[in-house]
N, C-alpha and C positions, 0 to 999 in steps of 0.2 A: 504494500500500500504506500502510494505516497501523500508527503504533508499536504494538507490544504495552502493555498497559493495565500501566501499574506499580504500587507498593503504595499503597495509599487513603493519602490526606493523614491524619496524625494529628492534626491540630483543634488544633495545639499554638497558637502568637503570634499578634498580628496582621499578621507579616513575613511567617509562614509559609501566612497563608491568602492575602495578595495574590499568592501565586506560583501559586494555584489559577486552570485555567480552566474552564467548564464550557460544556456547547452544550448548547441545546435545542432541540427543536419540538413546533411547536402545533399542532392542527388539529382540528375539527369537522364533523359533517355537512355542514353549509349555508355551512359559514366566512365568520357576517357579523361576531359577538359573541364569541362562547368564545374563538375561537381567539387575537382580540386584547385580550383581559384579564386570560389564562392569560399571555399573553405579557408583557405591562406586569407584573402579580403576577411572576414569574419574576425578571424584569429586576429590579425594586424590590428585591427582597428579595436577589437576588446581591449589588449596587450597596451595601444596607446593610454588609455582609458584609466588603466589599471583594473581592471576587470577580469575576473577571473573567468575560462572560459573552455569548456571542451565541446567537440566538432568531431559529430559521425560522418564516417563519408559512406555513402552507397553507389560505389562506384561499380565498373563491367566484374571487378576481383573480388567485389561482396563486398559486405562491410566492413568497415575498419576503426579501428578507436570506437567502439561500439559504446552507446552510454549505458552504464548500470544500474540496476535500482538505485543505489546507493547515492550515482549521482544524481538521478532523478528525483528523488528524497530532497536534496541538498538545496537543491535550486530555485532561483528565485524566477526562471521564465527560461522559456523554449523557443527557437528563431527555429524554425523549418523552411528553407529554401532549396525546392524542389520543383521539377518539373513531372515528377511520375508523384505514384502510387506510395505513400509516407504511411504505415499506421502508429497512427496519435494517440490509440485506446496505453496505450503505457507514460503518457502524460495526464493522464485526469487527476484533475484539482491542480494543474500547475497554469500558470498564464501560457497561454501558446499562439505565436504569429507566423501564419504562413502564407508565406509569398513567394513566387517561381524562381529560378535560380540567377536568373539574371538579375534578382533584385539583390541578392548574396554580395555578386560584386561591383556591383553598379553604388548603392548605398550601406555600403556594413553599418555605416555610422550611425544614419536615419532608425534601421532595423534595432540598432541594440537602445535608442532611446525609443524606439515605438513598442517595445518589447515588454517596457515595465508599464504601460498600462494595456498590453494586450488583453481579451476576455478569455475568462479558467475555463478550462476546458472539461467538458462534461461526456459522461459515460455516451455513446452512441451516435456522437457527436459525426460529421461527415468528415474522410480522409481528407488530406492535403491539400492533394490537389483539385478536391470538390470546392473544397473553400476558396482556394485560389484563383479557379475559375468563374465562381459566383462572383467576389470583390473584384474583378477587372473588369464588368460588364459582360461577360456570356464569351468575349473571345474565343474562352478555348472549349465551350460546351460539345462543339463537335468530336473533339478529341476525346472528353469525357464519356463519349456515346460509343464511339468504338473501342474504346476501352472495355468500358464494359459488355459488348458485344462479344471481345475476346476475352474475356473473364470468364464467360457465361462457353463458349465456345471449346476452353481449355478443359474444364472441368468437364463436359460433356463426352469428352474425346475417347477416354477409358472406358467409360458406360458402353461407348458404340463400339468399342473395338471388340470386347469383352464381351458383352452379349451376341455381336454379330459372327466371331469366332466358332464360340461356345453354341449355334443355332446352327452353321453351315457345319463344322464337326457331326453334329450328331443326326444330321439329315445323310451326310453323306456314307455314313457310319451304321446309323440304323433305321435311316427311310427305305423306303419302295413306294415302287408309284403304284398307284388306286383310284379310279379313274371317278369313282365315289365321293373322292375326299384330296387331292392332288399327291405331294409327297407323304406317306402315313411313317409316322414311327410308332411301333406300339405302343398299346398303354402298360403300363408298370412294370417296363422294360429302362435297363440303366443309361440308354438314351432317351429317354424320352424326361429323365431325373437333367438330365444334361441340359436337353432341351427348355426345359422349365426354367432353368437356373437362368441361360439366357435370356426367356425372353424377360425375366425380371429385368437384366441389366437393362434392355430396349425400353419396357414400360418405365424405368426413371430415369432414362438419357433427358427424355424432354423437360420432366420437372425441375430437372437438376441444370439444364440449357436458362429453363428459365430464371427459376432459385438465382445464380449464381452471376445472372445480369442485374437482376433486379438488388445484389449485394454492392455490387461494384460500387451503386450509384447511393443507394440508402443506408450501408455498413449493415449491420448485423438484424435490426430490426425491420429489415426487410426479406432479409431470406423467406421467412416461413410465407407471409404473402408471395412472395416471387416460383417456391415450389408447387404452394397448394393450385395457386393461379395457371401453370403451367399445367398440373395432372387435371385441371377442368377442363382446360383448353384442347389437351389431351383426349377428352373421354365425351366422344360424342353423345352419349346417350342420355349425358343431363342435361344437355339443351336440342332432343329431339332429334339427333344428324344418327346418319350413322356409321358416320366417320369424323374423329376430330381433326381440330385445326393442325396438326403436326408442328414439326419446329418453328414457321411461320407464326403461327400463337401464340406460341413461349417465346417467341420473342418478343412480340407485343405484351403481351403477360408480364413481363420481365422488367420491362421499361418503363410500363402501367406503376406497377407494384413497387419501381423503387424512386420512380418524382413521386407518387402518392403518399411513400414517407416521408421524402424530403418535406413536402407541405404539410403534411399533418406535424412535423418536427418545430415547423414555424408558429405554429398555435400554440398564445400563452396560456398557460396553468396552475393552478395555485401551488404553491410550495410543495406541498405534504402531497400530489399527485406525482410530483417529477421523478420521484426515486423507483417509479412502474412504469412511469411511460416507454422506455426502451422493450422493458421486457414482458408487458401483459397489456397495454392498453394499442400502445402503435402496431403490434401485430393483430391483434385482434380486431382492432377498428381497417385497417387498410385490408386483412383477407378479406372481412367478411363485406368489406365493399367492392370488392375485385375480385369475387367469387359472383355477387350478383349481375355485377354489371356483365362480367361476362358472359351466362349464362342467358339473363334476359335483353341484352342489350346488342353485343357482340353474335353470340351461339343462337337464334333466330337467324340473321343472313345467313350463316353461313349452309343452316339446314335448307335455308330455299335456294341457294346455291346448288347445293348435292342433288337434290329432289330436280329441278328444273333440266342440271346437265343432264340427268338420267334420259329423263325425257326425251332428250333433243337427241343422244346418240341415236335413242331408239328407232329415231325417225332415221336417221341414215344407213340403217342397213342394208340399203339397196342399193346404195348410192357408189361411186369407184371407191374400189377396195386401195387405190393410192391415196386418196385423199380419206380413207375414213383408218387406214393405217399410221397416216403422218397426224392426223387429230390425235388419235388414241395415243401414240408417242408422246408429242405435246404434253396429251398432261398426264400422262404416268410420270415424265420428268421436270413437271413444274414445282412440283412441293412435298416428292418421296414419301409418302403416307400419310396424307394430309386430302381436306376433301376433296379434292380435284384428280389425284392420285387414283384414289379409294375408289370414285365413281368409274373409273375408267377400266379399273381391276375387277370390280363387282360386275360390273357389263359385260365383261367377257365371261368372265367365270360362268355367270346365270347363263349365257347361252349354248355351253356345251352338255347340259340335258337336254335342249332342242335340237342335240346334234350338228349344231355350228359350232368348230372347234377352229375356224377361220381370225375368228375375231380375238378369240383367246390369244391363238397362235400371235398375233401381232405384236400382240401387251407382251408376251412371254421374251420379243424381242428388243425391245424395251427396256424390259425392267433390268436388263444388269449394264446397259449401256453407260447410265452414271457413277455409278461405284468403279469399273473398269476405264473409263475416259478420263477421273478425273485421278483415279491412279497412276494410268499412264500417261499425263501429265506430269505428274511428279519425278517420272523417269527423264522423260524427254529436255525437261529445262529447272535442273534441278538448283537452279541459280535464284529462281522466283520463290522456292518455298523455302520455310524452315522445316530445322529438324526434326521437329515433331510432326511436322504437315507431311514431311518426307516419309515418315515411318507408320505415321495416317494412312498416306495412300500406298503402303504394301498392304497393310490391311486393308484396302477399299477392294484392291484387286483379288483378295482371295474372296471378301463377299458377293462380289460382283460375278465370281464364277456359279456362285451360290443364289442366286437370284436375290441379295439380300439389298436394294436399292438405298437403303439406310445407311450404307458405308460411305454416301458422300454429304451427306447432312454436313458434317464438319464445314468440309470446302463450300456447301453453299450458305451456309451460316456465315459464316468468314468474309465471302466477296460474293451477295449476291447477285451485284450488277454483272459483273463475270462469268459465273459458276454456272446459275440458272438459264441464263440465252445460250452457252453453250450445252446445255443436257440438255435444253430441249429439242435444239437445234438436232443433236444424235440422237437421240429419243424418234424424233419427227421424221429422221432419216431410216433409222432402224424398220420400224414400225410401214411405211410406206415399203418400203424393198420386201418386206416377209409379207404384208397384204398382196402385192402383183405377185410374187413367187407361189402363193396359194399356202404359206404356212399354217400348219394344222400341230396344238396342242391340246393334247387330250385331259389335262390336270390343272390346276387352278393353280399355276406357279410360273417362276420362270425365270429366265436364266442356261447357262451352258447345262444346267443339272439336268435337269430336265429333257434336254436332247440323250446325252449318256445314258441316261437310265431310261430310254426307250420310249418317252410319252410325245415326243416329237414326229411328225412328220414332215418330209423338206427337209433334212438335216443340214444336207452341204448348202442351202440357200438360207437356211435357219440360221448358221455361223456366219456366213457371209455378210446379212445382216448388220448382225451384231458387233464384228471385225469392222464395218464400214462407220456403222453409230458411232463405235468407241473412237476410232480416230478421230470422226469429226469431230466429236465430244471435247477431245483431247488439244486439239491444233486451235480449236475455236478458243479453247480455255488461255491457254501460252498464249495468245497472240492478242487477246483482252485484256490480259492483266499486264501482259506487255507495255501495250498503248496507253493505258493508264499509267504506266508508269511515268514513259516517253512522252506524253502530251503537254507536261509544261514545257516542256522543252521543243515540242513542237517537230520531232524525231520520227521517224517510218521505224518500226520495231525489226531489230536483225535475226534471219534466222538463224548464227548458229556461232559461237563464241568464236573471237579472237581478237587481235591485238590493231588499233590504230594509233599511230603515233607520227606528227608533225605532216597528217595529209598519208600517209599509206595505210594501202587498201589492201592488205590481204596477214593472216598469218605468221605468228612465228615462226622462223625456218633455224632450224639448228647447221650451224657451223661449224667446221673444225677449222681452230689455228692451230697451226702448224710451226715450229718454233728450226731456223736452218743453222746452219753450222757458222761457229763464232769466229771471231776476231782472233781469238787466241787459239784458234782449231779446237775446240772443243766438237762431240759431234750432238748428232739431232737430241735435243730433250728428250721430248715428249709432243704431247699436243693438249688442249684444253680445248671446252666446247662454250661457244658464246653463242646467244642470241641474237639473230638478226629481222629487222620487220623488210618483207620485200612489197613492192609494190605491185601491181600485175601484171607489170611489165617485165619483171623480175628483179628490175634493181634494187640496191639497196636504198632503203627512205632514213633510217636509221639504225643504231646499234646502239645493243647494252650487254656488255660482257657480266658476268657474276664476279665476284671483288678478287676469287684469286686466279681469274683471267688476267683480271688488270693487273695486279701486283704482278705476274710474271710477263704479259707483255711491257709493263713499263719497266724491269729491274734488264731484260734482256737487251731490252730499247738503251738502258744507260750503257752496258757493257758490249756495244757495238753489234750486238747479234739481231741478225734480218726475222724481221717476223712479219710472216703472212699467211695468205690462207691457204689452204688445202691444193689450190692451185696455184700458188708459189708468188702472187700476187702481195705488194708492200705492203707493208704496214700504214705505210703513209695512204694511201688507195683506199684500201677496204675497213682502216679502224678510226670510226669517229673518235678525236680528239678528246670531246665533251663526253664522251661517253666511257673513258676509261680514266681512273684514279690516277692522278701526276705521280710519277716518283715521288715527291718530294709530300705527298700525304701525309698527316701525321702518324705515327707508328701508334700512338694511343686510343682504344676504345671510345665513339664519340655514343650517349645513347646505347651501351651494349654495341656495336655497332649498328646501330637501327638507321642512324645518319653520316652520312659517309660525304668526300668531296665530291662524289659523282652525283649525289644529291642539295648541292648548294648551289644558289645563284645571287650572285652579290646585289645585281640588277631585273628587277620583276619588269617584264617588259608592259604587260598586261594594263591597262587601267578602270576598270570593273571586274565587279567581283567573278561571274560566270566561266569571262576568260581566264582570270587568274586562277581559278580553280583546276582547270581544265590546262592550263600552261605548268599548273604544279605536280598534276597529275602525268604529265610528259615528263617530268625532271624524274619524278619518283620511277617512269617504266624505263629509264636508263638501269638500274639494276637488276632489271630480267626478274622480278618480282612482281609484275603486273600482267596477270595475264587475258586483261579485257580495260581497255583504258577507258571506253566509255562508261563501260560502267560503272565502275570506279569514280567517274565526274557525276554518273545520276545520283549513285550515293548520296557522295558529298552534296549534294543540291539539295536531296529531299533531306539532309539533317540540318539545310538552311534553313527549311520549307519550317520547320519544327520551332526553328527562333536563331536568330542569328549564332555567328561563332564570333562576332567580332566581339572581343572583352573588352574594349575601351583601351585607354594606354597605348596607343597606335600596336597594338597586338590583334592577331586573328588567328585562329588554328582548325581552318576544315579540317571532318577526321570523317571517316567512315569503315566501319565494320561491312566486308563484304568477301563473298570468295573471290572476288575480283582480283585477289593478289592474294599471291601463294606463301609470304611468310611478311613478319614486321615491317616496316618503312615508314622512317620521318623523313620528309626535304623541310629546308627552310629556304626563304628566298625575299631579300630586301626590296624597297621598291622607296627608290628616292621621295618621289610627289605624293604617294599614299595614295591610297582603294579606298576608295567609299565600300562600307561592309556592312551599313546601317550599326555600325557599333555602340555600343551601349553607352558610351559616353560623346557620343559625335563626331568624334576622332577618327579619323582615314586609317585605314590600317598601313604602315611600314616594316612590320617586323610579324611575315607571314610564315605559319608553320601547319605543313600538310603531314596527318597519319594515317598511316592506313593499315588496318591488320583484319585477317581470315577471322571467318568465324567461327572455325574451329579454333581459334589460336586465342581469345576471347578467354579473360581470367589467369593467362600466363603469368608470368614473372615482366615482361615487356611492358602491359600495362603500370605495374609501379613504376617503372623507372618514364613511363607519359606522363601519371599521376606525381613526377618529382618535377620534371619538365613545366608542368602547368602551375606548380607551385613557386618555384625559382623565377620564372616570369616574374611574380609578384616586386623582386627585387628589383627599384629603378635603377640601382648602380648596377646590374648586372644588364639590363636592357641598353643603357650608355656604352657598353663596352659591346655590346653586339650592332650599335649604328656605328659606332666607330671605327669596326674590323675592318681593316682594308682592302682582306679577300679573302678566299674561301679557307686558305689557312688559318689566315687569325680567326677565322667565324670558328674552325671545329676549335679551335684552343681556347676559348672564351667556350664554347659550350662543352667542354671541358669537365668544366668547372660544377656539372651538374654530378652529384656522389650516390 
């Protein structure tokens, strides 16, 4: 437990402020930069004060200097500047101010005297950055929203894997087809225990989609509205459908139930009610108004929805089997089990005791197109997802062999605008090609299973199908979320990695040099392999050798020995200058070596921030550690999109986490007149530093020594001695300096 927050310090002596202590934390999106010069600023500025003061950082390596009860106990107020997700519940009853992180280093000063009259913070109270997007006028509500969209998303993910597993195992384990009942597993058989166990995890993927949206945004006293509201939305049959709204619902459910709290949070109430509000009044009043409204307000359309589609198929059964098999696609892959879904499954199904097993067949082609397209997505441009979306979609693709269309819920949760025009789109495609092929399934399922185990008819047009659906599925998805990326930029999405650098258009090509015989008749070394970008013409457009390329072309260069390439061509010919370390390099580690002279330029030629970015991101692919340059610059741009990198103090430091680049890289690169960076203090940036590291490599050892980097900055005598360096020597000897 900690103390109750006592009365703010009154600014009286300087005896009376050493008895002040204050805590803080930092944190940013990508915590390579912000989070530690928010913190250094922070520090600095208590320190001048005489203020006592300790600073979490929650940076990409976790947290560090972590505060403990102890110090939380102690304290007289809480500064949290952050740009993510902070939780505050381990500050209650302390004063707590939370502002984004550029307010960290922009005003340390402001924050540690706004701090002592900040308001105590109360049980249930909204995270961090809820608070810090309410106090700036809504800016960043958008962000808040897909936040919580992937909150809701993450937690979901297990449920789907897990259930959809544990379902397609024990169908393929110990179903048979039954032309009565589609795939039967017996009853009170060890698969069919198996079976059950799944579909539990399926029946609370969506409460838990929903629950866990509706947490992000109201903390805790919204969960139980955000679960219950999801298994309504879920459960067609209390509001008359007879099929629910699926993840679509629980989204809305999710979002409903956690502004619901937020508002019912703002309602005042006497004293002696507040100590329940969190935990019996705010869940109970917001379910049981988010249970009704959905039911009679929401769950009404949606039944005249299901009932009216019905309808309308029904009228088209005469109609071309292309166009009543591209409908039926459509919406089996609009909303994975949801009413649109439901209606189009029930349609066919009901028709095969009439002995049309036409219509069925089509759905059956269908229904595994989304789990498999957006799988194999994941294979094809594994640069777009992360590593969970990555290991998502090998589970998508075995459900999908499984008829289990709920293995792509994730990905169309995630990017609807994306996910869904592409599944329909192979859904539509699917579905039409099995309707003119005449596909016939005899069982109320669907999927590859279903042809294997014999209830198919058309098999080799049945997979075809579906082989055609799932690429579409798949190329529509990469080339959507692509464009989204690429549209501020205003860029045609590439199909397929590799390297541009100063205007060439093609590929890294690996090189050997080739090392000839010396001065002093010594004979052939060896050879080392460098990087070269060729253009499609084949020349060379540029070079980046790896560092002990260059240390031995430049040591052999001193002692008169000819070096060239493979085809016995000079040194002087084939090896950019700029692209190999001078002899005369310092011999001492600059950064780990993360920054090297082949990565400094004394003169940024650039003057906006776009092309500086993108001119740094050239400096950085001279070490053959880039191996997608543009992407690398979309990075950095969308971590602009997010809030500047300019710190103020003519300092900037793009960084970006991408697999773009296969191991660590800092460049630094001066610019006489300064970049406009929109920086935090107004100030043009001169003293620009680009990082870039994999995201496997994320939480290394390499992040402290950025996180020293961003700290050191802070020293203006150490920034004086970096515009004064005269060239790219004295620049690494001055950064040196960094321990």
């Amino acid at each position: 437990m900690t103390s109750p927050a006592g009365p703010p310090p009154t600014g009286g002596g300087s005896d009376e402020r050493q008895t002040v202590k204050l805590l803080a934390v930092t944190a940013c999106p990508t915590g390579i930069a912000h989070t530690y010069m928010a913190a250094e600023k922070l520090a600095q500025a208590a320190e001048s004060r005489g203020i006592e003061m300790k600073v979490e950082t929650q940076g990409s390596i976790g947290a560090e200097n972590v505060l403990t009860d102890n110090d939380v106990s102690t304290a007289d107020g809480v500064i949290v500047a952050a740009d993510k997700d902070v939780d505050l519940s381990r500050f209650v009853g302390k004063r707590v101010l939370s502002v984004g992180v550029a307010e960290g280093i922009r005003h340390p000063e402001q924050l540690i005297e706004r701090v002592r009259s900040a308001p105590v913070h109360t049980a249930g109270a909204a995270t961090a950055t809820t608070a810090a997007s309410t106090a700036t006028g809504g800016g960043k509500e958008r962000s808040v929203g897909y936040k919580a969209l992937m909150n809701g998303v993450s937690y979901m993910i297990p449920f789907v894997v897990v259930g959809g597993l544990l379902i397609a195992i024990s169908l393929s384990l110990g179903g048979h087809t039954d032309p009565s009942g589609g795939l039967v597993i017996p009853k009170d058989s060890f698969w069919m225990d198996i079976n059950n166990i799944g579909v539990i995890g399926f029946t609370l993927m969506v409460p838990i989609l929903s629950g866990y949206i509706a947490y992000a945004i109201g903390d805790r006293p919204a969960l139980v509205p955000g679960m219950i509201g999801g298994w309504i939305a879920n459960t067609g049959s209390l509001y008359d459908s007879k099929a629910g709204a699926g993840f679509i619902g629980a989204i809305v459910t999710g979002f409903l139930a956690g502004y619901l709290v937020l508002w019912i949070k703002k309602v005042k109430v006497p004293k002696f009610v507040r100590p329940i509000m969190p935990i019996i009044v705010i869940p109970i009043v917001a379910t049981t108004a988010l249970g009704l409204f959905f039911i009679y307000v929401i769950g009404k359309p949606i039944s005249w929805v299901f009932e009216h589609l019905t309808s309308w198929l029904s009228g088209m059964t005469g109609t071309s089997a292309i166009l009543l098999g591209a409908i039926l696609g459509l919406m089996i892959a609009f909303d994975m089990g949801g009413p649109v879904n439901k209606t189009a499954f029930l349609f066919g199904a009901g028709l095969i005791a009439t002995g049309n097993q036409t219509v069925m067949g089509m759905c059956a082609a269908a229904i595994p197109v989304m789990p498999l397209g957006q799988g194999l997505a994941t294979l094809i441009r594994k640069r777009l997802y992360t590593e969970q979306e990555r290991e998502t979609g090998l589970a998508a693709l075995f459900m999908g062999c499984f008829g289990i269309s709920e293995g792509a819920i994730p990905f169309a949760a995630a990017r609807p605008a994306q996910v869904i025009p592409a599944n329909m789109l192979g859904g539509a495609v699917a579905g039409a090609i099995a309707g003119v092929a005449g596909v016939e399934d005899a069982v109320p399922h669907g999927g590859p299973i279903v042809a294997v185990l014999g209830a198919v008819s058309g098999v080799p047009m049945f997979f075809i199908a579906v082989i055609i659906g799932t690429v579409a599925t798949a190329l529509t998805t990469v080339t959507l979320i692509d464009i989204g990326e690429r549209r501020r930029k205003g860029e045609a999405p590439e199909p397929g990695p590799g390297v541009t650098v100063s205007g060439a258009a093609g590929p890294l090509e690996p090189e050997l040099v080739g090392v000839g015989a010396g001065a002093a008749g010594s004979g052939a070394i060896g050879a080392v392999v460098a990087q070269r970008v060729v253009t499609s013409s084949g020349t060379a457009a540029a070079e980046a050798s790896p560092t002990g390329a260059a240390e031995v072309a430049g040591t052999e260069a001193e002692a008169g020995t000819d070096v060239g390439t493979s085809a016995g061509t000079s040194a002087g010919t084939d090896i950019d200058a700029e692209a190999v370390a001078p002899a005369t390099e310092p011999r001492h580690e600059v950064l780990s070596g993360y920054l090297t002279a082949r990565t400094v330029k004394v003169a940024l030629a650039s003057h906006d921030k776009e092309a500086a970015i993108k001119e740094m991101a050239e400096l950085l692919a001279r070490t053959g550690s880039v191996t997608d340059v543009d992407e690398l610059v979309a990075t950095a741009l969308r971590r602009e999109e997010q809030g500047t990198t300019g710190l103020g103090e003519e300092i900037a430091i793009p960084h970006a986490k991408t697999d773009a680049v296969s191991a660590p890289v800092v460049g630094f690169a001066r610019s006489a007149e300064g970049v406009e960076w929109g920086s935090l203090d107004g100030t043009k940036a001169r003293l620009v530093f680009m990082i870039a590291v994999s995201e496997t490599a994320a939480g290394d050892e390499h992040l402290r020594i950025l996180a020293l980097l961003s700290r050191k900055l802070m020293d203006p005598g150490f920034r004086e001695r970096l515009v004064a360096a005269a060239d790219e020597g004295a620049v690494l000897e001055v950064l040196g300096e960094i321990r």
